[in-house]
Structures are given as C-alpha cells and as structure tokens.
C-alpha positions as CSV (number, residue, x, y, z in Angstrom):
1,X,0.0,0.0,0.0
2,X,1.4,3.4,-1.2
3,X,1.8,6.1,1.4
4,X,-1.0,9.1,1.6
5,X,-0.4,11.8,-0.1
6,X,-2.8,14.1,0.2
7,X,-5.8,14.0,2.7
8,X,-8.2,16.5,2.1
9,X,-11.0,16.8,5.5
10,X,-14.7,18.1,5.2
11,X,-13.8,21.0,2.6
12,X,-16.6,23.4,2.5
13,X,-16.5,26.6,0.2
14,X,-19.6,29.0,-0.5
15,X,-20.7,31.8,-2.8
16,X,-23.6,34.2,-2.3
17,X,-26.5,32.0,-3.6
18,X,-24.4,28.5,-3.8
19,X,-21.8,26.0,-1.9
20,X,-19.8,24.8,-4.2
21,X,-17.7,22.7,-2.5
22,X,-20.1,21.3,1.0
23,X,-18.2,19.0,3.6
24,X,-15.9,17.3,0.4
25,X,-13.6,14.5,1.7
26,X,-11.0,12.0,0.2
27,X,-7.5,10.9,0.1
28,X,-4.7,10.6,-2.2
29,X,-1.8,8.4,-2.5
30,X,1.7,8.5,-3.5
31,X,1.8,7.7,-7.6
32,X,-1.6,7.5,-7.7
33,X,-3.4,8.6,-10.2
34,X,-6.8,10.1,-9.2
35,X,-9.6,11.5,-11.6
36,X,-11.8,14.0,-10.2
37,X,-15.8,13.5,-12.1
38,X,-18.8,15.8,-11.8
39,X,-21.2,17.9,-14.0
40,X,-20.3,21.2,-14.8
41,X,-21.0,23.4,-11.6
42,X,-20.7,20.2,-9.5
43,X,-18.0,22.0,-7.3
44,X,-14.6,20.4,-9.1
45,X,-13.0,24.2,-9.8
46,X,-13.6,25.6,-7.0
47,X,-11.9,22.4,-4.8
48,X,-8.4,22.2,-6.7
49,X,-8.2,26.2,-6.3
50,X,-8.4,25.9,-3.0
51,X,-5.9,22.9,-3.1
52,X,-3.7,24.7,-5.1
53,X,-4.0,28.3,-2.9
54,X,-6.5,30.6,-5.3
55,X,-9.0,30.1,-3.1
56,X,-9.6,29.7,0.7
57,X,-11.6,27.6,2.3
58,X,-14.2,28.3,4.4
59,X,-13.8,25.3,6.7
60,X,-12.1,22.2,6.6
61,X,-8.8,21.3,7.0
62,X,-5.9,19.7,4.1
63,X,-2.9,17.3,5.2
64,X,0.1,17.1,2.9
65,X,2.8,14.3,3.9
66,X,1.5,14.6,7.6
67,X,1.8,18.1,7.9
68,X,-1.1,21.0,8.0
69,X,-1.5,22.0,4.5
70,X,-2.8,25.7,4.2
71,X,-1.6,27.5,1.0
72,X,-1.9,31.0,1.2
73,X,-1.5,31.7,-2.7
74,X,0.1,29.6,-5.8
75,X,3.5,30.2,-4.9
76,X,3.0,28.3,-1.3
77,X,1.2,25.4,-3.1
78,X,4.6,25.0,-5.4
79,X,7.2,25.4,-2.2
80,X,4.8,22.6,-1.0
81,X,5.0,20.1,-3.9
82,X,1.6,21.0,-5.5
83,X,2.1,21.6,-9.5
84,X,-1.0,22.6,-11.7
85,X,-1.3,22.3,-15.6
86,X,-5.0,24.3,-16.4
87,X,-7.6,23.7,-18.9
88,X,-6.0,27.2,-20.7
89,X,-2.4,27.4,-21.5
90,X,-1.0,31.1,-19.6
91,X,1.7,31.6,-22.1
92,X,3.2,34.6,-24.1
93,X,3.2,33.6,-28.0
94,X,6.0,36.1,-28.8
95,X,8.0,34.9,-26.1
96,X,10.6,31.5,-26.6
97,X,9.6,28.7,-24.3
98,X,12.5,29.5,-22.0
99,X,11.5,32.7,-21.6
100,X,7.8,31.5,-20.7
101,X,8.9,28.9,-18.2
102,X,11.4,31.7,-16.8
103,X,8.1,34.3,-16.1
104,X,6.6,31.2,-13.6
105,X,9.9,30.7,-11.7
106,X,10.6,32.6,-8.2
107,X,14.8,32.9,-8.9
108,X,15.3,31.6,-12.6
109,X,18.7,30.6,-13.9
110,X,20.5,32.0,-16.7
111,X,19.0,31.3,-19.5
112,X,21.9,29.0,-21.1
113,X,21.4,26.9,-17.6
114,X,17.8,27.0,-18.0
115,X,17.5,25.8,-21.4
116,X,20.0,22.9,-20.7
117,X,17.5,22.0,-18.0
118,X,14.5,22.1,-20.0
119,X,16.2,19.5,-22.6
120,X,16.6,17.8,-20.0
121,X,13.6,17.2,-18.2
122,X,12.2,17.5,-21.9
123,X,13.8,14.3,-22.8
124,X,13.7,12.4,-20.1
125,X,9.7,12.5,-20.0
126,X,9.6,12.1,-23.3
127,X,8.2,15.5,-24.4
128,X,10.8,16.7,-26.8
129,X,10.8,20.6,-27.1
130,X,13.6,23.2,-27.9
131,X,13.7,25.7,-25.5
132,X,14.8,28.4,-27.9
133,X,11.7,27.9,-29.9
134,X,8.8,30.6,-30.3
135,X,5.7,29.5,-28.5
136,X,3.6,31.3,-31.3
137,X,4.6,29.3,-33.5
138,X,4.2,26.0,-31.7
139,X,1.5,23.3,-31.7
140,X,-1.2,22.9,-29.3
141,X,0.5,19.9,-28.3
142,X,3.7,21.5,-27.9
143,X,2.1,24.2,-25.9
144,X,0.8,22.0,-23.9
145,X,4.4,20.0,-23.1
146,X,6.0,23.8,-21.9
147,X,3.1,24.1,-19.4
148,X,4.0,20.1,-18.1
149,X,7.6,21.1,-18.3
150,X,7.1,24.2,-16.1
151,X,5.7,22.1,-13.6
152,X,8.1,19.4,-13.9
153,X,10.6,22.2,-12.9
154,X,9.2,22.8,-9.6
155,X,9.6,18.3,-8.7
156,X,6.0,18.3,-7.9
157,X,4.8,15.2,-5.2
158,X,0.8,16.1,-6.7
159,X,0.1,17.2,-10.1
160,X,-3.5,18.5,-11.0
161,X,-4.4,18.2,-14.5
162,X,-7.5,20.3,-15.5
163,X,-8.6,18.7,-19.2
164,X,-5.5,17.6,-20.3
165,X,-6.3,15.6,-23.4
166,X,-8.4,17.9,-25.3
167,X,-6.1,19.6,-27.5
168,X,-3.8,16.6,-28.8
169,X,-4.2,14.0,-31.1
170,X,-4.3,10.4,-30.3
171,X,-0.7,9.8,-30.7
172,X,-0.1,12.6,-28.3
173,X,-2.2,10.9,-26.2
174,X,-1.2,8.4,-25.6
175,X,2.6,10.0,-25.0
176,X,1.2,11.6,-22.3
177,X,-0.2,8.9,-20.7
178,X,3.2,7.5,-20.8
179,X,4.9,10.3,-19.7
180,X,2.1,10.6,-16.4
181,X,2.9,6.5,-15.8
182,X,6.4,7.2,-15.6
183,X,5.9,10.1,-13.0
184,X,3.5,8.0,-10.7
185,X,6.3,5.1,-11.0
186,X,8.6,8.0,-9.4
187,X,5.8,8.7,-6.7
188,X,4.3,11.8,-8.0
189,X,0.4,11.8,-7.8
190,X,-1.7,13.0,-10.5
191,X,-5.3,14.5,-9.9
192,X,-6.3,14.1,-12.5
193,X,-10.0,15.8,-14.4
194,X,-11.5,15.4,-17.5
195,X,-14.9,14.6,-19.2
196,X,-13.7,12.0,-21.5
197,X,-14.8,8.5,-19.5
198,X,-13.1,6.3,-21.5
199,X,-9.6,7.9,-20.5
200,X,-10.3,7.9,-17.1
201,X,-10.8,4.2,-17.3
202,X,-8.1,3.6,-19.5
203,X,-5.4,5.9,-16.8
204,X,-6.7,6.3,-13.7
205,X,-6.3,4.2,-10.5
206,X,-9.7,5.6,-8.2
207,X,-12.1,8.4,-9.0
208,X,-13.9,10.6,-6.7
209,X,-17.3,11.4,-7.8
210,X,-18.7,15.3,-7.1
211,X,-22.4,15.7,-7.1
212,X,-23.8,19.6,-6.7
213,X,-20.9,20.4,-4.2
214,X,-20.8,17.2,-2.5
215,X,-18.7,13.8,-2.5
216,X,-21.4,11.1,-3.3
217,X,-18.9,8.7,-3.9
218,X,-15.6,6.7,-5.4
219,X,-15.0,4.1,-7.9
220,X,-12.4,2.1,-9.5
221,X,-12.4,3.5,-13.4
222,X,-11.4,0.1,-14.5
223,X,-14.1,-2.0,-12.9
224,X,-16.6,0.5,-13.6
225,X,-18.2,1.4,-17.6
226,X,-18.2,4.7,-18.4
227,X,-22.3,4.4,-18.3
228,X,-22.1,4.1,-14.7
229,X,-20.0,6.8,-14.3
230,X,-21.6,9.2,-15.9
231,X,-24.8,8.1,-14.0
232,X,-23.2,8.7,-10.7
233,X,-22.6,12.2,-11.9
234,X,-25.9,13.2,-12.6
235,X,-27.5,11.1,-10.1
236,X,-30.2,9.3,-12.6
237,X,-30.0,7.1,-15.9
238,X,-28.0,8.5,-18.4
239,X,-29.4,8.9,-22.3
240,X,-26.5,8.5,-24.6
241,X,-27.8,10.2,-28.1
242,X,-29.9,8.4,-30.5
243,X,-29.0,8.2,-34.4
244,X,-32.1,7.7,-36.4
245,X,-32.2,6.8,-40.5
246,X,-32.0,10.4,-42.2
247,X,-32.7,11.1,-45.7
248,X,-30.0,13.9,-47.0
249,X,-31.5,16.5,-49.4
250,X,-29.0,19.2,-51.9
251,X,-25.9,20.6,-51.2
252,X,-26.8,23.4,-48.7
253,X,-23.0,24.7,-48.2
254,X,-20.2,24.9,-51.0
255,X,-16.6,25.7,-50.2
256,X,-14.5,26.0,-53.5
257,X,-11.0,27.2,-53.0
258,X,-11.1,29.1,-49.8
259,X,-8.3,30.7,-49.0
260,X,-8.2,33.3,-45.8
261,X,-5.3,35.0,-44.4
262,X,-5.6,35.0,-40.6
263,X,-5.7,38.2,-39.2
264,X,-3.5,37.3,-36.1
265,X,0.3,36.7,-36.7
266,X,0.4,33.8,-34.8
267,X,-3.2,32.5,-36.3
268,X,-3.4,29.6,-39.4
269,X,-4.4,30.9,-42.6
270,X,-6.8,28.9,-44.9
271,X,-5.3,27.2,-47.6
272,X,-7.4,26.0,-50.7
273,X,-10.4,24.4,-49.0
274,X,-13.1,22.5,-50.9
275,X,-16.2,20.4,-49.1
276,X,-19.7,20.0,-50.4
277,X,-22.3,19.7,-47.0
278,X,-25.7,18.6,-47.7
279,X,-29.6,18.9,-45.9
280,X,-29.9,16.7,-43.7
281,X,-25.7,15.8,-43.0
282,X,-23.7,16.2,-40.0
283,X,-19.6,16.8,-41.3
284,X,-16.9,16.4,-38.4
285,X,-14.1,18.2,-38.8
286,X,-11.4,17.3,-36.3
287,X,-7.7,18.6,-36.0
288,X,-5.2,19.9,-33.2
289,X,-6.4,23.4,-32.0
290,X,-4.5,26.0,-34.0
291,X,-5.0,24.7,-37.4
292,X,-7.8,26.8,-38.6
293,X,-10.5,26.0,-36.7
294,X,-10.8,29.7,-35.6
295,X,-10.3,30.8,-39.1
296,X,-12.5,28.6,-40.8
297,X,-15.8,29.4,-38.7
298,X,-15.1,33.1,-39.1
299,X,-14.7,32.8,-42.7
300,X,-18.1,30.8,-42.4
301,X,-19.9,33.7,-40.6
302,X,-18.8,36.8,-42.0
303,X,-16.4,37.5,-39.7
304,X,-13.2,37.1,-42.2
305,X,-14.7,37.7,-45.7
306,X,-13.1,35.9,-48.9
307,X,-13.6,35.5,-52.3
308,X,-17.6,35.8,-53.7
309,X,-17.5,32.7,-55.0
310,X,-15.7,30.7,-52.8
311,X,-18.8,30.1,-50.4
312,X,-22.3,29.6,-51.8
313,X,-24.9,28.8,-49.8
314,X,-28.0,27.0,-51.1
315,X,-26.2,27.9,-54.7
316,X,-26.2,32.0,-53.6
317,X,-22.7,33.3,-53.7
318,X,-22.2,35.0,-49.9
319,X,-18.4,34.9,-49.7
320,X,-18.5,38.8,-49.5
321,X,-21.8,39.5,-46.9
322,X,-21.7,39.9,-43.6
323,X,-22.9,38.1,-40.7
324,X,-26.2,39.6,-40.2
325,X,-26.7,38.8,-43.8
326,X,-26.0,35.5,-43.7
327,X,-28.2,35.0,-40.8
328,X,-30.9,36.4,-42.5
329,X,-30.3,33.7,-44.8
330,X,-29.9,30.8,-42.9
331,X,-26.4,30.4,-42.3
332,X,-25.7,30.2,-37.9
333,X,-22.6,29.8,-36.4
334,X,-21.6,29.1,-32.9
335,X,-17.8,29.7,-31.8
336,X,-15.6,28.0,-29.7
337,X,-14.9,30.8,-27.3
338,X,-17.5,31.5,-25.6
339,X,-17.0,34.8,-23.2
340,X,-16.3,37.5,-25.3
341,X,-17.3,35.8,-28.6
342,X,-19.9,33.4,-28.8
343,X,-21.7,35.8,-25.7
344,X,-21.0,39.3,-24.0
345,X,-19.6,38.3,-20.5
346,X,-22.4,41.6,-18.8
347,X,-25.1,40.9,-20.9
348,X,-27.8,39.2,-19.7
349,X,-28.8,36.0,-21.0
350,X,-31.9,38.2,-22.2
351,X,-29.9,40.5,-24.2
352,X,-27.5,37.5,-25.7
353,X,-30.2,35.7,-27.0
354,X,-31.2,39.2,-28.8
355,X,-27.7,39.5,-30.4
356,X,-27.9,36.4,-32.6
357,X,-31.6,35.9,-32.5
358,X,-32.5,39.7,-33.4
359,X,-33.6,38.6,-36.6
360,X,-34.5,35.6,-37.3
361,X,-36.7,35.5,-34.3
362,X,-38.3,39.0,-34.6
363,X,-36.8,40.3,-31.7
364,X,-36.3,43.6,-33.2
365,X,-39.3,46.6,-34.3
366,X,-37.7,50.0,-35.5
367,X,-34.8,49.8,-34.1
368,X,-35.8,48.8,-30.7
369,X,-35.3,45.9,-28.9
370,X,-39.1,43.7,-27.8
371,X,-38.0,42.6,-24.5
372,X,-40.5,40.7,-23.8
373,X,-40.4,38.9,-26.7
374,X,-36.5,38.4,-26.2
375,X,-37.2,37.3,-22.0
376,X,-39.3,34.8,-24.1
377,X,-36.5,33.2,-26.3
378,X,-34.2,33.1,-23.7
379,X,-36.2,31.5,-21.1
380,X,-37.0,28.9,-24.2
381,X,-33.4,28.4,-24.4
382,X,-33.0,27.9,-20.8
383,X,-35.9,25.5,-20.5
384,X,-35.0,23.4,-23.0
385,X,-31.2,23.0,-23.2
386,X,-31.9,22.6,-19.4
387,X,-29.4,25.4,-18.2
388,X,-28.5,25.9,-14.8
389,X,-29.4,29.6,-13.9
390,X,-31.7,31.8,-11.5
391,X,-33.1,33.3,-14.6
392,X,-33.2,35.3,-18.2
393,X,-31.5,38.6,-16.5
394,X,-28.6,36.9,-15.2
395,X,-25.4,38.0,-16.9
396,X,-23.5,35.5,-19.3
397,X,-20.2,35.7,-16.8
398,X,-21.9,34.3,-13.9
399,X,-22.7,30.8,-15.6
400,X,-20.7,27.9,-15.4
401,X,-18.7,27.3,-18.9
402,X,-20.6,24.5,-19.4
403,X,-24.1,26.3,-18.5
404,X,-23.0,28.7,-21.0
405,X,-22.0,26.5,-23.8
406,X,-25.4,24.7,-23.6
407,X,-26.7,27.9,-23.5
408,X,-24.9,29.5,-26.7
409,X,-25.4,25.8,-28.5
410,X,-29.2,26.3,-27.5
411,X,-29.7,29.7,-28.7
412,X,-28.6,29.4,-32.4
413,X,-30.5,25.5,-32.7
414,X,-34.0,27.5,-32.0
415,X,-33.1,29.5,-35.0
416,X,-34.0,26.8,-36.8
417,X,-31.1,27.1,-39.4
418,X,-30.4,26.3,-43.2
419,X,-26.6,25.4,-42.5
420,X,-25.4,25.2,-38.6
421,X,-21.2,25.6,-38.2
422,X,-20.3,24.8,-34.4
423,X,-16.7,24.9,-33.1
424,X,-16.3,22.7,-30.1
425,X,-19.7,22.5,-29.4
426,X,-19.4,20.3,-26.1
427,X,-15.7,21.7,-24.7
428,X,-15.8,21.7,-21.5
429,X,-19.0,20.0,-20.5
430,X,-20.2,17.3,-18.9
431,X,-21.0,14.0,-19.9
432,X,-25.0,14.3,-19.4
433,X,-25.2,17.7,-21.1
434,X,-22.8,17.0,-24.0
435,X,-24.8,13.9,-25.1
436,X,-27.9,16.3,-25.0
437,X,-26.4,18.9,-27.5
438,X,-25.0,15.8,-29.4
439,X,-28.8,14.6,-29.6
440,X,-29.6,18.2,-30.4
441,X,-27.7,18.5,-33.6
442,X,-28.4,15.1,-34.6
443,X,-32.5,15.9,-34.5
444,X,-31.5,19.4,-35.9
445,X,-30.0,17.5,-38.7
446,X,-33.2,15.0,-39.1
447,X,-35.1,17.8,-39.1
448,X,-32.7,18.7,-42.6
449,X,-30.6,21.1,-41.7
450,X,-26.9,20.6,-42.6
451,X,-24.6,20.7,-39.5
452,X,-20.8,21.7,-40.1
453,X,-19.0,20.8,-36.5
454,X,-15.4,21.4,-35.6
455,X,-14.2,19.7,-32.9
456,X,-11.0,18.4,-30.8
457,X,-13.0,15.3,-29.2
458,X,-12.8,12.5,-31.7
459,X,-15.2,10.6,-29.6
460,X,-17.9,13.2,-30.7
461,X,-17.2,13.5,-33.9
462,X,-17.6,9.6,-34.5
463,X,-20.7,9.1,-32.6
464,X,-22.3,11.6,-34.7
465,X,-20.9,12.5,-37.7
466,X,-21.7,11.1,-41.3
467,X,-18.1,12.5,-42.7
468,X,-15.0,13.5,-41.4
469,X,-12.0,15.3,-42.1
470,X,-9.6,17.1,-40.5
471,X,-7.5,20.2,-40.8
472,X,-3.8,20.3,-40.4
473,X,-2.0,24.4,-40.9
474,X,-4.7,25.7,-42.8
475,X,-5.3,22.6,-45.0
476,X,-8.2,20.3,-45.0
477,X,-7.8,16.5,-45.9
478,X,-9.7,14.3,-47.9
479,X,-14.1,14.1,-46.3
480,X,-14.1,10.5,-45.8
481,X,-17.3,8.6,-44.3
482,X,-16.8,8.1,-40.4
483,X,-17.9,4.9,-40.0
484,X,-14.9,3.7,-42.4
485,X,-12.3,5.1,-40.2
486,X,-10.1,4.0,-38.0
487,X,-8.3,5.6,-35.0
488,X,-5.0,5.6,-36.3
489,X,-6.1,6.9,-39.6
490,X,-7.8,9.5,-38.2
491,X,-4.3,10.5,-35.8
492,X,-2.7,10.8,-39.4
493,X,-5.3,13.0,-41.3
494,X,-4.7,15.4,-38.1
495,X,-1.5,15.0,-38.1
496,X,-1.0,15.9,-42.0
497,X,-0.8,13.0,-43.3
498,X,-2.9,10.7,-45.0
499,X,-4.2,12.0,-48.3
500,X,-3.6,15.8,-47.1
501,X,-4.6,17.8,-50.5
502,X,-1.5,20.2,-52.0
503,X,-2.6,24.1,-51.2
504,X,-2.4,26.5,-54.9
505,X,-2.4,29.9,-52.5
C-alpha cells in the first residue's frame, strides 16, 4: 500500500447563492493517479483552487505528507510540492519557451542553464521541445508540453491536470499517458480531471465522484463502464444520443478554394479548402487546436470575408456578406470561445439571446429591442437545453462554462437554421449535457438542416458525424465517411498525413 499523499477533511466553500464545495472528503496516495468526475458546476474548480492556494476555504482542513497544508497563494502550493497544468495554456506567444517557463519561476537561472534544463527534463519525460523555440509558432500539443515542463521544474509530489487531453491527437495521447505512468512510478500523484470517460478508465487508479458540491462517492475507473460513471454524476439514468435513419437533401453549403489570411500573426491561414455539405448531414471536422478552426468558422460567418464565389450557400454566392446577412439567410454559427465571442460576458442571458436571434426570431421593431419577446426566447433556451441559472436577467459571466456553452449551442438551434457551423460545441462539458447537445444537432440535422461541426473530441465526432476530415496548418484532408475510419487513420489525417490535398495559394 502506497503512502497518503494528500488527505483532504470536510472542505466546505460558498458563494452568495451557492456551496460549491459542501463537507468534500478524500485521500490521495503516493503515484496514484486520481480522476476527479462531476457535471459542470458540481464544485470540481472551485476544490483544486483551494488545493492549489486561489482560493480559501471556508472550513475544513488539508494534510500534505503529515503536515497541515494551508496555502496561502500559488507560490506556497509549489514550495509545498503541489504543481497545476490548467484547462487554458497562460503563455506569451511572442516569447521562446524559456523565456515563458522563466516568467513562472521565483529565482530563474541563466538562461543557457535554464535551457540545458528544459532539454533535460524534456527528454527524459519524453516531451521533446527546444527551449529556444517561439511559442507562437508551436502546436497545441507543444504548448501544452512547456506548461507540463514548467511544472516538472518545480519536482512536484501532486500534479492537477485540469482537461489535459483535449487539444492533442491520439498519438499525443497516448505519450502523455506514458509520460504521467512514468511520474506516478517516481511517486508523483496525478489529480487528474476530465470529461472524457473512457480515458479515465483507461489511466486512472480511483475516481472521486462530485455531485452539486458534495462527495457522493468513489470508484475504481477500471471496474466501472463509463455508463455508470456518468450516472453517478448526474444522479439518474443517463441517455447517450440516439442516431435515427435520415434522408440527406441538396448541397446546402459549398466551399470552392477558400483561402483566408488569418488576421492574427500567430493564427493559421486557410489554404485552398473545398467540401460540399448537404440537408440533412452532419460533417466532423477534427484537427489539433491552431489549425484553422478559428479561421474557418469566421470565414463561415462573416467575420473574415473571402472571395464571392468561394462560399455559396443553397447555390447563392455570400463569400462577401456579412454576418447579419448571412443570418438572415440561414447560415448560424456558434464559436468555440464563448466569453467574449460566442456571448457578452455583462449581458444578460436576455440580451445575448437578442444578439444572434434579433432577426431571425423578430426580436427587433424600429430599431428597438421587444423585451418581452427576447425574455421569451431566452427563457425557451434555458428550458430546453436545461441550463442551470436563476433566470433570463442573469449576466452570461456568472454561468458555469458548461451552463453557458449549452446555452450558446441552444440559442442558435432554435433558430432553426439552413446550414449550422459549431466549433467545439461540447468543450468543457459534462457527460450528461454534452450527449444532450449531441442529440440536439443530430434531430437538428433530421429535421434537414446541414450541421458543419469542428471539434478536438474524436469521440464526438464519431458518434455523430456522417463525414470526417480534419484540418492540419490551414489545409483540410480528404471528407471520408466516419464509420470507415479507423483511430490511427484518423491521428494521421490530423497530423497531416494521410491524403492531405496540396494548397495552390
């Protein structure tokens, strides 16, 4: 039996209106590797801040090796042994990767020493990087290696990993994996949190289970399905999404040729795209963030304009309209970020659903907004995409990521478009709410609308997409039908390989 870590003792943490974390217990062990589940707002945030010093409890106590463990701020979690990787990368993209792992450290080396030391650690975990390199220019992936590395720095006893997987490829994967098997074989611990089951079964050693704040219970991932995980989470059955028989009509969206220059120096510019999506079809488009995913959806909805010919939609040439004019015509899109983007963090959920929907849902007369009308949408939105809120006039910041995404995904399905584009439609959520917005664009699409969806989670796009491809640096493979692949073909197409078609720019 390994020794205990970490043991964490009636943790309670509240907000005006909520407890997020409510008399949470457990334990962790010495290269263990321990997966934290739960719904989105189920209290798992809020419990590795205040494990990793951002936030204070409110009672409660934390023992680390034996000793009272009551971090103040970041810094005394890392003189401690604690080490976090989050969900976002923190780093500067016109800064090397020495330089970024030099900004986290409290007395940083010169920068020959510190560069020798990053190769090091770099190779012995078996994430190659060159310090000297410019993180702006460096994969998701990569990124993601410079933010382990950091940590690795520090000789961490627990590392938290906060959605580790969702921005690498298979193959990267499953490097990870072995580079988080070598550090629990050293003795490290890894919490470890992510929606993606099947990992969790496939890496972890126990799993603690949060329910609305509260423990309701552990599990051993590999003795339990990823069913029953999922319905310990919610606390009932869980519906995975339904695929009925759908009959595809025309070509609603035609892509010939796009090519895009990305306004951000450090963004993917389109290279030569060509797909054909019909009524009634749902296309997947997967690929490692930073290939064009941003670029591509903003081409899509007016955002970046291109050539007048290069996009037609229903036949009609709208390469050159906006994106209020391509709403009017049919053509929704709903992006990956979703404070600041896809919603206005101080809006209320009222006035966001009037910012897509003022249109198409005749939330508008002469200029002025119909607030009743617009309270109406909203609340439709909320009811049916079941999103956790006090109501319509709360503001878009105060919701979960998850609430919000549901939300977002909900507002622009009620639109009841022509041609739906969604970037990472389910990032960040739960396993109960993502198979409900799965379900919802697979009846949006039997209902004949044609459903363009861009996504890092290879899981989703295989349960419901009818083609796939992927982009790789601004370049879009071969479509290919989903059902025929496998999951090493699919690593390849994302990784560039595979069919990739030569760019005329």
């Amino acid at each position: 039996m390994t020794e205990t870590l970490l043991t964490i003792e009636g943790l309670t943490k509240a907000y005006p209106g909520v407890v997020a974390n409510d008399n949470v217990s457990f334990t962790i062990h010495e290269g263990e590797v321990h997966a934290l589940l739960g719904e989105n707002g189920a209290g798992k945030s809020t419990l590795v801040k205040m494990i990793y010093g951002l936030v204070k409890p409110d009672s409660g106590t934390m023992t680390l090796r034996g000793a009272p463990y009551t971090p103040s701020e970041p810094r005394a979690a890392r003189a401690a042994g604690v080490a976090m990787v989050f969900q976002h990368f923190s780093l500067f993209d016109a800064l090397n990767v020495a330089e970024n792992i030099a900004l986290g450290m409290e007395n940083p080396p010169a920068m020959r020493d510190l560069a020798a030391r990053i190769r090091e650690v770099s190779e012995t975990y078996g994430l190659p990087i060159d310090p000297y390199r410019t993180v702006g220019d460096l994969s998701a992936g990569e990124r993601q290696r410079v933010e382990i590395i950091r940590c690795l720095l520090q000789d961490p006893r627990l590392l938290i990993m906060d959605e580790p997987t969702s921005v690498l490829t298979p193959q990267e994967v499953e490097i990870l994996f072995q580079t988080l098997r070598k550090l629990t074989a050293e003795g490290v611990a890894i919490l470890y949190i992510s929606h993606k089951l099947e990992e969790i079964r496939a890496l972890c050693d126990q799993a603690t289970i949060l329910r609305l704040g509260k423990n309701v219970g552990t599990c051993v991932p590999a003795e339990t399905t990823a069913r029953e995980m999922a319905e310990m989470m919610v606390g009932s059955a869980f519906q995975a999404p339904e695929r009925a028989p759908r009959e595809l009509g025309d070509v609603a969206l035609d892509i010939t040729g796009l090519s895009v220059k990305s306004p951000s120096e450090f963004g993917t510019s389109l290279r030569n795209l060509h797909l054909t999506l019909r009524a009634g079809e749902i296309l997947g488009l997967g690929g490692v963030a930073g290939n064009g995913q941003d670029e591509l959806l903003a081409a899509l909805s007016g955002e970046l304009r291109s050539d007048p010919d290069s996009i037609k939609l229903k036949g009609q040439p709208i390469g050159r309209l906006g994106p209020n004019a391509r709403r009017q015509l049919g053509l929704l899109t709903a992006p990956e970020e979703r404070l600041g983007h896809a919603a206005a963090p101080d809006m209320s959920l009222t006035e966001n659903a009037a910012l897509t929907g003022a249109q198409r849902e005749g939330l508008v007369s002469n200029g002025f907004l119909k607030w009743g009308k617009a309270r109406d949408f909203a609340e439709a939105v909320i009811a049916r995409f079941d999103v956790r809120t006090p109501g319509p006039g709360t503001a878009a910041r105060a919701l979960s990521g998850g609430n919000l995404q549901k939300f977002v995904i909900g507002r622009e399905v009620m639109q009841r478009p022509e041609v739906l584009v969604v970037n990472q439609p389910t990032w960040g959520v739960d396993a109960s709410a993502a198979a409900a917005i799965r379900q919802a664009l697979l009846d949006l699409a039997g209902q004949g609308t044609a459903v363009l969806v861009i996504s890092q989670d290879l899981d989703e796009l295989m349960e419901i997409s009818d083609r796939f491809g992927a982009l790789n640096e601004g370049r879009l493979s071969d479509i290919r039908p989903a059902q025929d692949l496998s999951v090493d073909e699919i690593g390849l197409m994302m990784g560039g390989a595979h069919g990739m078609e030569v760019a005329h720019v």
